[in-house]
C-alpha positions as CSV (number, residue, x, y, z in Angstrom):
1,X,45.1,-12.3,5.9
2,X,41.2,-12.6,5.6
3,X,40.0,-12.8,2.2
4,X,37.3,-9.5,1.5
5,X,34.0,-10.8,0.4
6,X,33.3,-9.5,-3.0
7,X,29.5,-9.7,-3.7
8,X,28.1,-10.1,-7.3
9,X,26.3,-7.2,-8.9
10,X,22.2,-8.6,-8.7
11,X,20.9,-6.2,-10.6
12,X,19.3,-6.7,-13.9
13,X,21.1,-5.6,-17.4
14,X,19.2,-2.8,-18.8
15,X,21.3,-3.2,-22.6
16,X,19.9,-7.0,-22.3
17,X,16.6,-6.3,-21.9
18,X,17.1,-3.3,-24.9
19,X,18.1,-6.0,-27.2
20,X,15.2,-8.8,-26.0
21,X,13.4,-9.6,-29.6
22,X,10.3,-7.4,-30.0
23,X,8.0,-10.3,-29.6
24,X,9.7,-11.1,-26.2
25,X,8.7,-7.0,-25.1
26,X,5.1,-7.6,-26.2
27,X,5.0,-10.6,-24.2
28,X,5.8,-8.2,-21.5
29,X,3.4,-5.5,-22.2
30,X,0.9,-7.8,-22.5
31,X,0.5,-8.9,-19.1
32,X,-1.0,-5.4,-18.3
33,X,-4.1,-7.0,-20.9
34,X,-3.7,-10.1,-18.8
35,X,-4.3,-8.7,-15.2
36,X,-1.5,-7.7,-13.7
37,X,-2.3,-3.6,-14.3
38,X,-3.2,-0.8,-11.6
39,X,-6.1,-2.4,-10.4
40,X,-4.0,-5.5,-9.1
41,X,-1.4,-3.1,-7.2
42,X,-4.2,-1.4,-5.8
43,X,-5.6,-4.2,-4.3
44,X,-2.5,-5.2,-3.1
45,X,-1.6,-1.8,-2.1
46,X,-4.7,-1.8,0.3
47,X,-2.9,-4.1,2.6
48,X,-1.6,-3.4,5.5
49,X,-1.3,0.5,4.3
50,X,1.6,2.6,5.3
51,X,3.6,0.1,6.6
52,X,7.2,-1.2,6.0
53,X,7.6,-3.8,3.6
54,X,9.3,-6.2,5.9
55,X,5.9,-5.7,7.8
56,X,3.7,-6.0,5.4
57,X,4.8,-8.5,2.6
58,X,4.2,-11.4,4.2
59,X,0.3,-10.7,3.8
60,X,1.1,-9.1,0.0
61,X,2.7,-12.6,-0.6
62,X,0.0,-14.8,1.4
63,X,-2.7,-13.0,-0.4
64,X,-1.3,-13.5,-4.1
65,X,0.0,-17.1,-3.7
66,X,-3.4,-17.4,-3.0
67,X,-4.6,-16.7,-6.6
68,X,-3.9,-18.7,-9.2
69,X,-3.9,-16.9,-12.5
70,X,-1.1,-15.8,-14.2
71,X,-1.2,-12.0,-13.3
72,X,-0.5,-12.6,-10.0
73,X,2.6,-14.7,-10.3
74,X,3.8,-11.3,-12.5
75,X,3.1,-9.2,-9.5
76,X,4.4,-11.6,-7.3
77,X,7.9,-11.8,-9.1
78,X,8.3,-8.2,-10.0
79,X,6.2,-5.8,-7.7
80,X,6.6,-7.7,-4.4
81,X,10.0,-9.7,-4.3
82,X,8.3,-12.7,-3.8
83,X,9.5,-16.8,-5.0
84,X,7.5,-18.2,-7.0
85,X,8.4,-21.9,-8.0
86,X,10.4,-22.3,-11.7
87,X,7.5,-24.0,-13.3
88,X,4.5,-21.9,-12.3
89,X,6.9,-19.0,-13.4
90,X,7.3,-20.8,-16.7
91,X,3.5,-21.4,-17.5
92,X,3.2,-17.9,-16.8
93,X,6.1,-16.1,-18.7
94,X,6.3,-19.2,-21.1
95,X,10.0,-20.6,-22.0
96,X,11.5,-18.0,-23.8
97,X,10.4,-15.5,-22.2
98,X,12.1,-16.8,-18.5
99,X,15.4,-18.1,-20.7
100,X,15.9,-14.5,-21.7
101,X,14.7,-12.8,-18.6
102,X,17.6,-15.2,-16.7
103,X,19.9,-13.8,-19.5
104,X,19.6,-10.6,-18.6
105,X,20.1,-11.2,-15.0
106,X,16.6,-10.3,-14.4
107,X,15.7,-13.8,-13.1
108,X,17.6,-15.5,-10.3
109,X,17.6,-19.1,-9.8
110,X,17.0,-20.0,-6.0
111,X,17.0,-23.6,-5.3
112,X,14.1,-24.7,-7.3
113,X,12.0,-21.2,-7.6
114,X,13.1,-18.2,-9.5
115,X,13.3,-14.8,-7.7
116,X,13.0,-11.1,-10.0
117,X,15.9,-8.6,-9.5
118,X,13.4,-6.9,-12.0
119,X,10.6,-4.6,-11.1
120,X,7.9,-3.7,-13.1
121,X,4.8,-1.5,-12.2
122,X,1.7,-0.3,-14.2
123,X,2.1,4.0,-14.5
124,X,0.0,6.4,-16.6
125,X,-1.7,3.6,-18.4
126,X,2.5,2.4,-19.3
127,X,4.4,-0.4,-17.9
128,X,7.8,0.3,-16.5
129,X,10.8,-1.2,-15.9
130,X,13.4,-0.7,-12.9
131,X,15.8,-2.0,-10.8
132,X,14.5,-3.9,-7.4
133,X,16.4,-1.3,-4.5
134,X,19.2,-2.4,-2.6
135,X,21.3,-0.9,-0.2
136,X,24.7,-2.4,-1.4
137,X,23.9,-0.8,-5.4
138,X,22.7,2.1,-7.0
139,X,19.4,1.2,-8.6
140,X,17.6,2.7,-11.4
141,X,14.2,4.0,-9.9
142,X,10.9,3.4,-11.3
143,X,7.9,5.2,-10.1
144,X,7.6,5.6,-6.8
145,X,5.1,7.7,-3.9
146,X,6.6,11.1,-5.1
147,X,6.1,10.4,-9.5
148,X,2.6,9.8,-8.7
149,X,2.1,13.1,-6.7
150,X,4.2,14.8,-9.5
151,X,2.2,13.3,-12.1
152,X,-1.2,14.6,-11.0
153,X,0.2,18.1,-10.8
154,X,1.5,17.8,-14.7
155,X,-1.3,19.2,-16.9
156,X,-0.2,18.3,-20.6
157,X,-1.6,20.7,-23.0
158,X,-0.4,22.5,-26.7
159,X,2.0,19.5,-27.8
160,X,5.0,21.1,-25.1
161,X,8.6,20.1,-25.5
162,X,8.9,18.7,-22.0
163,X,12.4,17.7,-20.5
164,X,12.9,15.1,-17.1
165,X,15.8,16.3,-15.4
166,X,16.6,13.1,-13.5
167,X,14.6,10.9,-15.1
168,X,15.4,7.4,-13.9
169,X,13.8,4.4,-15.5
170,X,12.0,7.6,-17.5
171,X,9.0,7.2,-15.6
172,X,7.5,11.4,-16.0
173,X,9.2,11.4,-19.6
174,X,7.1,8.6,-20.9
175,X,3.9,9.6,-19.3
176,X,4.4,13.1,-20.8
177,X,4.9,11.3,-24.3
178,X,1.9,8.8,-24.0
179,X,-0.2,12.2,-23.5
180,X,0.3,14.1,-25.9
181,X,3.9,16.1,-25.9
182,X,5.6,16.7,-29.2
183,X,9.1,16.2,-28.3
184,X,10.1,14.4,-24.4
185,X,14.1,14.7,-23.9
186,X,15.7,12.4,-20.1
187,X,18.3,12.9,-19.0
188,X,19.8,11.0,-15.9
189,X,23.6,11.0,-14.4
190,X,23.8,7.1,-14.7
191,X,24.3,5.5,-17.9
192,X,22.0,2.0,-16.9
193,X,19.1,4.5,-16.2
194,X,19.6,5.5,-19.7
195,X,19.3,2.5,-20.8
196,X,16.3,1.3,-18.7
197,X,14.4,4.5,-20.1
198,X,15.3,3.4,-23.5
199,X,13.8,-0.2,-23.0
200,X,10.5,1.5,-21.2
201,X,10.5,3.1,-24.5
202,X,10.5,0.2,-26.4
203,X,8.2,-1.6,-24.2
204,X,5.2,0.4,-24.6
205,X,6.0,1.5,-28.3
206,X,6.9,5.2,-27.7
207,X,8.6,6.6,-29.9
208,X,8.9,10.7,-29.9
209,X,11.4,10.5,-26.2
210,X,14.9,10.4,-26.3
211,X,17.1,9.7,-23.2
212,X,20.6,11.3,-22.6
213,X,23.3,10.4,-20.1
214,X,25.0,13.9,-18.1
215,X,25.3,15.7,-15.0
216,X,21.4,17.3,-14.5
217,X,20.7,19.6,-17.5
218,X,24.6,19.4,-19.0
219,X,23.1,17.4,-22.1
220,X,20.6,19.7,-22.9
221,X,22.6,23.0,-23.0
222,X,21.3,26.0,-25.6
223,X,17.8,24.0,-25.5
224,X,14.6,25.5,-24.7
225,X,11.4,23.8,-23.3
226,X,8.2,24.5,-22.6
227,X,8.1,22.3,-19.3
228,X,10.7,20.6,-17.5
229,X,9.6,18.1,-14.8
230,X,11.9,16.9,-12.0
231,X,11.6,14.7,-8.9
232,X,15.4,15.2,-7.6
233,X,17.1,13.3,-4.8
234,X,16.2,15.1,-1.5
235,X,17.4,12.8,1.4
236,X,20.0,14.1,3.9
237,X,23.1,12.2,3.6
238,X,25.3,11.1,6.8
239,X,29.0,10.9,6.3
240,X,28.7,7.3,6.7
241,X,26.1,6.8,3.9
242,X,27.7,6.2,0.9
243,X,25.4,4.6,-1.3
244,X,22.0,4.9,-3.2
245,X,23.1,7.8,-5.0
246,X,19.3,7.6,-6.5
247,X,18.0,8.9,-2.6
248,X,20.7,11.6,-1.2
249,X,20.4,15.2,-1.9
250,X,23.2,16.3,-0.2
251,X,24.1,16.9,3.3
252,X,20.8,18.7,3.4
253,X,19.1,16.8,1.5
254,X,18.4,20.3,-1.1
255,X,21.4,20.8,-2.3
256,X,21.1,18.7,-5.8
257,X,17.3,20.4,-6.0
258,X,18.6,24.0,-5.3
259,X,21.6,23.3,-7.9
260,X,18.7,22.2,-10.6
261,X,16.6,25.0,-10.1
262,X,19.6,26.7,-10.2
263,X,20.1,25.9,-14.4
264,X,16.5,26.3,-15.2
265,X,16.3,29.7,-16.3
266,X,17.8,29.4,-19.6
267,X,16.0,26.6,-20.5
268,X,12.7,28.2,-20.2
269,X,11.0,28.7,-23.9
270,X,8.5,32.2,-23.6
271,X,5.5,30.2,-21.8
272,X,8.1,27.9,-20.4
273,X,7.8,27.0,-16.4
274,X,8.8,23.8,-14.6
275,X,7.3,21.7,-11.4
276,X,9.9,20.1,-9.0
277,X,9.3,17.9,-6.3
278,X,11.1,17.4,-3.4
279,X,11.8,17.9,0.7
280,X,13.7,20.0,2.5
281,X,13.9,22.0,5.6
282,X,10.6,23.2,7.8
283,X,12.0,26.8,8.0
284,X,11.1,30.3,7.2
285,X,13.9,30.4,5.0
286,X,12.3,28.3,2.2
287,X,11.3,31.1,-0.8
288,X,14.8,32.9,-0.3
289,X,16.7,29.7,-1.0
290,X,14.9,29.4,-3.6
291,X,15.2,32.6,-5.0
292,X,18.7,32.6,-4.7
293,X,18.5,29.3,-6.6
294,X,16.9,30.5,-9.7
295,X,18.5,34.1,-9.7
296,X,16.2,35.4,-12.0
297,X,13.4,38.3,-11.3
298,X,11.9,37.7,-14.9
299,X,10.7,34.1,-13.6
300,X,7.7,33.8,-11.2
301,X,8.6,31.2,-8.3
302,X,6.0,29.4,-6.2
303,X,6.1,26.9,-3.5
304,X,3.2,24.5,-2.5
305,X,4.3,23.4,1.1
306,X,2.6,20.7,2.7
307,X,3.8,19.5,6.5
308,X,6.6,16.4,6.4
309,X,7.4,14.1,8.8
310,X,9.1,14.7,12.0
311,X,13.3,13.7,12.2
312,X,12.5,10.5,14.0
313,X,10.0,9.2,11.7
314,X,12.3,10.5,8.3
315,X,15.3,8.8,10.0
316,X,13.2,5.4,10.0
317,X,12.1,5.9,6.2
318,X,15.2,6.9,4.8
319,X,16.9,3.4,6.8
320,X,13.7,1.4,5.5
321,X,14.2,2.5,2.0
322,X,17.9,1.1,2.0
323,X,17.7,-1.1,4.6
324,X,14.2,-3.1,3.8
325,X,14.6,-6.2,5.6
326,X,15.0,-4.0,9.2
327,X,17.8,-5.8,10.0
328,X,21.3,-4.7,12.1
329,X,22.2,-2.6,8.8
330,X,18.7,-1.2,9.6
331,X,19.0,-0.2,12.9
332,X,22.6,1.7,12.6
333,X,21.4,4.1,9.6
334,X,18.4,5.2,11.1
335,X,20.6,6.5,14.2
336,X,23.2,8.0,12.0
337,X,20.3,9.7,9.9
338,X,18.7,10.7,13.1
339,X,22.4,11.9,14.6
340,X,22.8,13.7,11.1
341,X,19.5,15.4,11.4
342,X,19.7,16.2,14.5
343,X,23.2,17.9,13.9
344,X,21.8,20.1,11.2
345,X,19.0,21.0,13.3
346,X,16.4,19.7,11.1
347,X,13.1,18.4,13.6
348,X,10.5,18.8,10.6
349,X,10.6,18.5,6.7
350,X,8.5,20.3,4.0
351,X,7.0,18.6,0.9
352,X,7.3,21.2,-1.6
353,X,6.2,21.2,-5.0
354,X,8.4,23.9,-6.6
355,X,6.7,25.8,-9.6
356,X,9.1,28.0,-11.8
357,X,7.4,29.6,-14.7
358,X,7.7,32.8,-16.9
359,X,4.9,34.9,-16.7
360,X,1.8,34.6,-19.2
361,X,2.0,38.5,-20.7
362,X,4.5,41.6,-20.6
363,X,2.3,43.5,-18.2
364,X,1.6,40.5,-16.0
365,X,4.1,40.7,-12.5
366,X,6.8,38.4,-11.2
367,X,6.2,37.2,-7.9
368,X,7.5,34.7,-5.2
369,X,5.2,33.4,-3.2
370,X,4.9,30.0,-0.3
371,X,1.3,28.6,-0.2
372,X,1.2,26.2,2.8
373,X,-1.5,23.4,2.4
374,X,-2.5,20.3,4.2
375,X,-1.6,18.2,1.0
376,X,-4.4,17.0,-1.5
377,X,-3.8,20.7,-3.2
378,X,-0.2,19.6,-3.8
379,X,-0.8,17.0,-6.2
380,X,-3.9,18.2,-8.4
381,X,-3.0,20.1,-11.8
382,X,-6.7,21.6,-12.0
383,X,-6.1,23.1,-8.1
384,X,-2.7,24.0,-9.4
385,X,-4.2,26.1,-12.4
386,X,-6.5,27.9,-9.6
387,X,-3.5,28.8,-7.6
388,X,-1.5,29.9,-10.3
389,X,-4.5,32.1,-11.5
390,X,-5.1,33.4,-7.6
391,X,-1.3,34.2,-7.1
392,X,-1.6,36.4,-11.0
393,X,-4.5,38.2,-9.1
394,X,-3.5,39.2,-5.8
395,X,0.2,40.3,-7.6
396,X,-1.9,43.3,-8.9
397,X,-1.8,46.8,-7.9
398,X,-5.4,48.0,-5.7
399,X,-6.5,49.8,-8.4
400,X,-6.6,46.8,-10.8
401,X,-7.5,44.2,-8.4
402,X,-10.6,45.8,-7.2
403,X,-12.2,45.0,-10.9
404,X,-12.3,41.5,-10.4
405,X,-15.1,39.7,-9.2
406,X,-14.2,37.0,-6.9
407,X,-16.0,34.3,-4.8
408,X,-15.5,31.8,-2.5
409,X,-13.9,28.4,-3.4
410,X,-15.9,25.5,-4.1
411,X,-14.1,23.7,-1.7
412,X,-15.0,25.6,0.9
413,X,-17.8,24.4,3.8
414,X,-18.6,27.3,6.3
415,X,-19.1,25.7,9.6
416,X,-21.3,27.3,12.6
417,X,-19.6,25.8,15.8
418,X,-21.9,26.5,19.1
419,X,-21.0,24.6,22.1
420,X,-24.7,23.3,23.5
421,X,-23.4,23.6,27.1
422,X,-22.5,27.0,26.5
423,X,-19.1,27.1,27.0
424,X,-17.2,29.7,25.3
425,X,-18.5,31.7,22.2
426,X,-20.1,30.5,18.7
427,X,-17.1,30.5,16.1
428,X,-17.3,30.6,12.5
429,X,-15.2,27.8,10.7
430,X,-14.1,27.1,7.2
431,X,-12.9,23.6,5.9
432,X,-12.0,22.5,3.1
433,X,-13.1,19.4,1.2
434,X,-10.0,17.1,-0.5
435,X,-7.2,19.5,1.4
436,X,-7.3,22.1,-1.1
437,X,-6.6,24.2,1.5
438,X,-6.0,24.5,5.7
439,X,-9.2,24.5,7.5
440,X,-9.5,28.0,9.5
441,X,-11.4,29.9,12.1
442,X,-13.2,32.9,10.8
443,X,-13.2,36.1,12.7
444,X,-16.9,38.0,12.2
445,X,-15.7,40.6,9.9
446,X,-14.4,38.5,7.5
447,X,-17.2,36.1,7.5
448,X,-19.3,39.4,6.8
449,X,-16.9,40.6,4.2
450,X,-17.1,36.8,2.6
451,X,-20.9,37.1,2.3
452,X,-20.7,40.3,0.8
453,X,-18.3,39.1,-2.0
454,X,-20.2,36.1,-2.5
455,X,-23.5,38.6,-3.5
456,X,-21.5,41.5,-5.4
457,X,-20.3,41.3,-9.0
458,X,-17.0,43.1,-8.4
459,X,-14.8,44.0,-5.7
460,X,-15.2,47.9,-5.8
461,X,-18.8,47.1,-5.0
462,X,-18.0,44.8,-1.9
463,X,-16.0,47.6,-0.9
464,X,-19.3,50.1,-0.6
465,X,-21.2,47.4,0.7
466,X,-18.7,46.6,3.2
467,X,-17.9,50.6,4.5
468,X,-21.9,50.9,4.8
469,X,-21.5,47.6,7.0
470,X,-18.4,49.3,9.1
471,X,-20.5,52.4,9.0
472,X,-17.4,53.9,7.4
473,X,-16.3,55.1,3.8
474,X,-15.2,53.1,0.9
475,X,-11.6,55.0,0.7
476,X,-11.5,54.1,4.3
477,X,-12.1,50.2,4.1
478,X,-10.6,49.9,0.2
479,X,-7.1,48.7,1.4
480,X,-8.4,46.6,4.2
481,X,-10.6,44.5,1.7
482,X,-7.5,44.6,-0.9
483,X,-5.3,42.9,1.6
484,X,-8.3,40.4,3.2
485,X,-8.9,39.4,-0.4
486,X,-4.8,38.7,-1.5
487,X,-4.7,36.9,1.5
488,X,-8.2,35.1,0.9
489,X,-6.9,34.0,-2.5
490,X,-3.1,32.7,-2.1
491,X,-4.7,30.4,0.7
492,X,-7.7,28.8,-1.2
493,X,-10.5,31.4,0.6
494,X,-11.6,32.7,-2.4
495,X,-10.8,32.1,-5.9
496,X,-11.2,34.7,-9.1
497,X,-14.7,34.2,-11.3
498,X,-14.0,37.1,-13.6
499,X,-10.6,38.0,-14.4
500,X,-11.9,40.9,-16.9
501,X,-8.6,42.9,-18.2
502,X,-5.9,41.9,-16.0
């Protein structure tokens, strides 16, 4: 008989770090004041960019050893899972501070250096606290890539209730506290993350959130917000990936999103909408799922698509996240989550910020609507209020929509393309600065209907200007220019300058 190898749980305790004395948290917090802050992970950030950690640590490490004030032994234990040796990690921590942290299991001794289980990293101006990922354990997340894009599309404005459905370490919730919402509720399926969102509370003396433990948005039942924020598991999960609950969707990778979306409605106070950010499928299918998600036709949905990876290079990130070190373990997931993709027919993924919102008046329509963008528009709350504006346009009947006076974005750089060896014909082109929108060829009537809007104070008179262009009548080019100018504003083209009564 062969004796099973049982290995020790190395992740830190979340209720031990609650209970640290309050001086021992400052002492925490403080190291923000003391250097280690956003500036540091940027620098170390810029790196080796875009590359697995396995890959690119070594230089992280080489680069920070390198220093010697205390800020960067911080980042070294608990941003970059690096050994530092027990008595530079005492001079920086101090004594008590390293006794308690080992306590708590957020320390481990190895041979004579000490190595973090621990990760903390600078977000929103707060400092959070998380478990270090690893395959073999569920950890509690911090912020990652995908809070940071979700963050710059939260706009925080007339003291909102807002609600984190899957909130982890509490990451969103916190950030929404810090600026400015009255009342921040968690919630999170696993108890630790609970508790880690309760220390990160603590830790950077906030004290209007509250953190609950239940099944998506079972704690909050017969509760109404004004914004609920979510950035929900969307990984595909193979049949022989049982772990990191924290990453897997579903077999899809949706299926815990669509379910979430699924519960908003009745959470929804009257100017209630929520953002959710995850991946799924490249498919045409996208806005009906969602649709059928939500199930409501009072509700306005809209999805901000920007291109995902290919299957090949999602099976290697989704192994890499588990599986950091690239080892054998490594090599065998990211063939079974290529085999799984492959089986569902997934090639390409969407990154979709999902906005759910009730409309801003009784007269104003419902709408669903997919914006596809090449990315920076995605993550920007101003570009978002643009869109949002655009989409309430262009949902209007003719006879309204031709009172508004529109113009071209800002973003927008028209672009006269002439081959000088006089191949092929002059195009006109229109990019877009920051990705607010897909660059685009321009066909010579609507660059002649674009200069007419830009010089006309409302759309009926770009209509007359543009029939006596087409040498035709207004009635005859009216519904032409309606449709150019929907279409114009749910892709970035043009964006509205006067929304008069609508």
């Amino acid at each position: 008989m062969v004796a099973k190898h049982v290995v020790s749980d190395p992740r830190p305790d979340p209720a031990a770090l609650l209970a640290l004395p309050t001086e021992l948290s400052a002492r925490i917090h403080a190291s923000m004041t003391a250097g280690f802050d956003a500036s540091l992970i940027a620098r170390a950030e810029a790196i080796a960019p875009k590359q697995f950690d396995a890959v690119r640590l070594p230089l992280v490490h080489a680069w920070l050893r390198a220093q010697s004030d205390p800020a960067a032994v911080w980042a070294r234990l608990f941003a970059y899972r690096d050994c530092v040796p027990t008595p530079r990690v005492r001079e920086a921590l101090g004594d008590d501070l390293t006794d308690a942290l080992c306590s708590a299991n957020a320390l481990q001794p190895s041979h004579d250096q000490l190595r973090a289980s621990l990760r903390l990293m600078p977000f929103a101006g707060l400092l959070l606290a998380s478990d270090e990922v690893d395959a073999r354990f569920d950890p509690v997340m911090g912020p990652g890539a995908t809070t940071f894009e979700l963050w710059r599309a939260i706009e925080i404005t007339d003291s909102p209730r807002v609600l984190d459905i899957g909130c982890g370490a509490g990451s969103l919730a916190l950030a929404a506290a810090r600026a400015g919402a009255s009342e921040v509720v968690g919630v999170d399926l696993d108890p630790r993350a609970v508790a880690y969102a309760q220390f990160n509370a603590k830790l950077n003396g906030i004290t209007n959130a509250r953190f609950e433990a239940g099944d998506l948005t079972a704690p909050v039942a017969g509760h109404r917000f004004d914004l609920v924020v979510s950035q929900p598991p969307f990984v595909t999960q193979p049949p022989s990936v049982t772990t990191t609950t924290y990453l897997h969707g579903g077999r899809r990778g949706d299926e815990l999103a669509l379910r979430m979306l699924s519960e908003l409605p009745p959470l929804l106070s009257d100017r209630g909408r929520a953002l959710a950010l995850f991946d799924t499928a490249d498919d045409d299918a996208l806005i009906d799922r969602l649709t059928t998600a939500v199930n409501d036709p009072a509700l306005r949905i809209v999805a901000v698509a920007a291109a995902g990876l290919g299957a090949d290079q999602q099976a290697l990130g989704y192994a890499s996240t588990s599986h950091s070190q690239l080892g054998p373990d490594y090599a065998a997931a990211a063939i079974a989550y290529r085999d799984h993709l492959r089986e569902l027919g997934i090639e390409r993924t969407r990154h979709v910020l999902v906005l759910v919102e009730r409309p801003p008046s009784a007269k104003a329509p419902c709408f669903s609507a997919r914006v596809d963008t090449d990315g920076a528009r995605l993550h920007d709350a101003s570009a978002l209020t643009e869109l949002r504006q655009a989409l309430d346009a262009a949902a209007h009947p003719d006879a309204e929509l031709l009172q508004l006076r529109v113009r071209p974005s800002p973003h927008a750089l028209f672009v006269h393309e002439r081959s000088l060896a006089g191949l092929g014909d002059d195009r006109l082109r229109v990019r877009f600065e920051g990705g607010h929108a897909s660059d685009r060829e321009l066909s010579e009537a609507a660059a002649a209907l674009i200069e007419i809007l830009a010089q006309t104070d409302t759309l009926t008179e770009a209509v007359e200007h543009y029939a006596q262009v087409c040498r035709a009548t207004p009635e005859q080019v009216a519904a032409s220019v309606a449709r150019f100018v929907r279409e114009s504003l749910v892709n970035g083209l043009l964006v509205v300058s006067d929304r008069r009564d609508l």
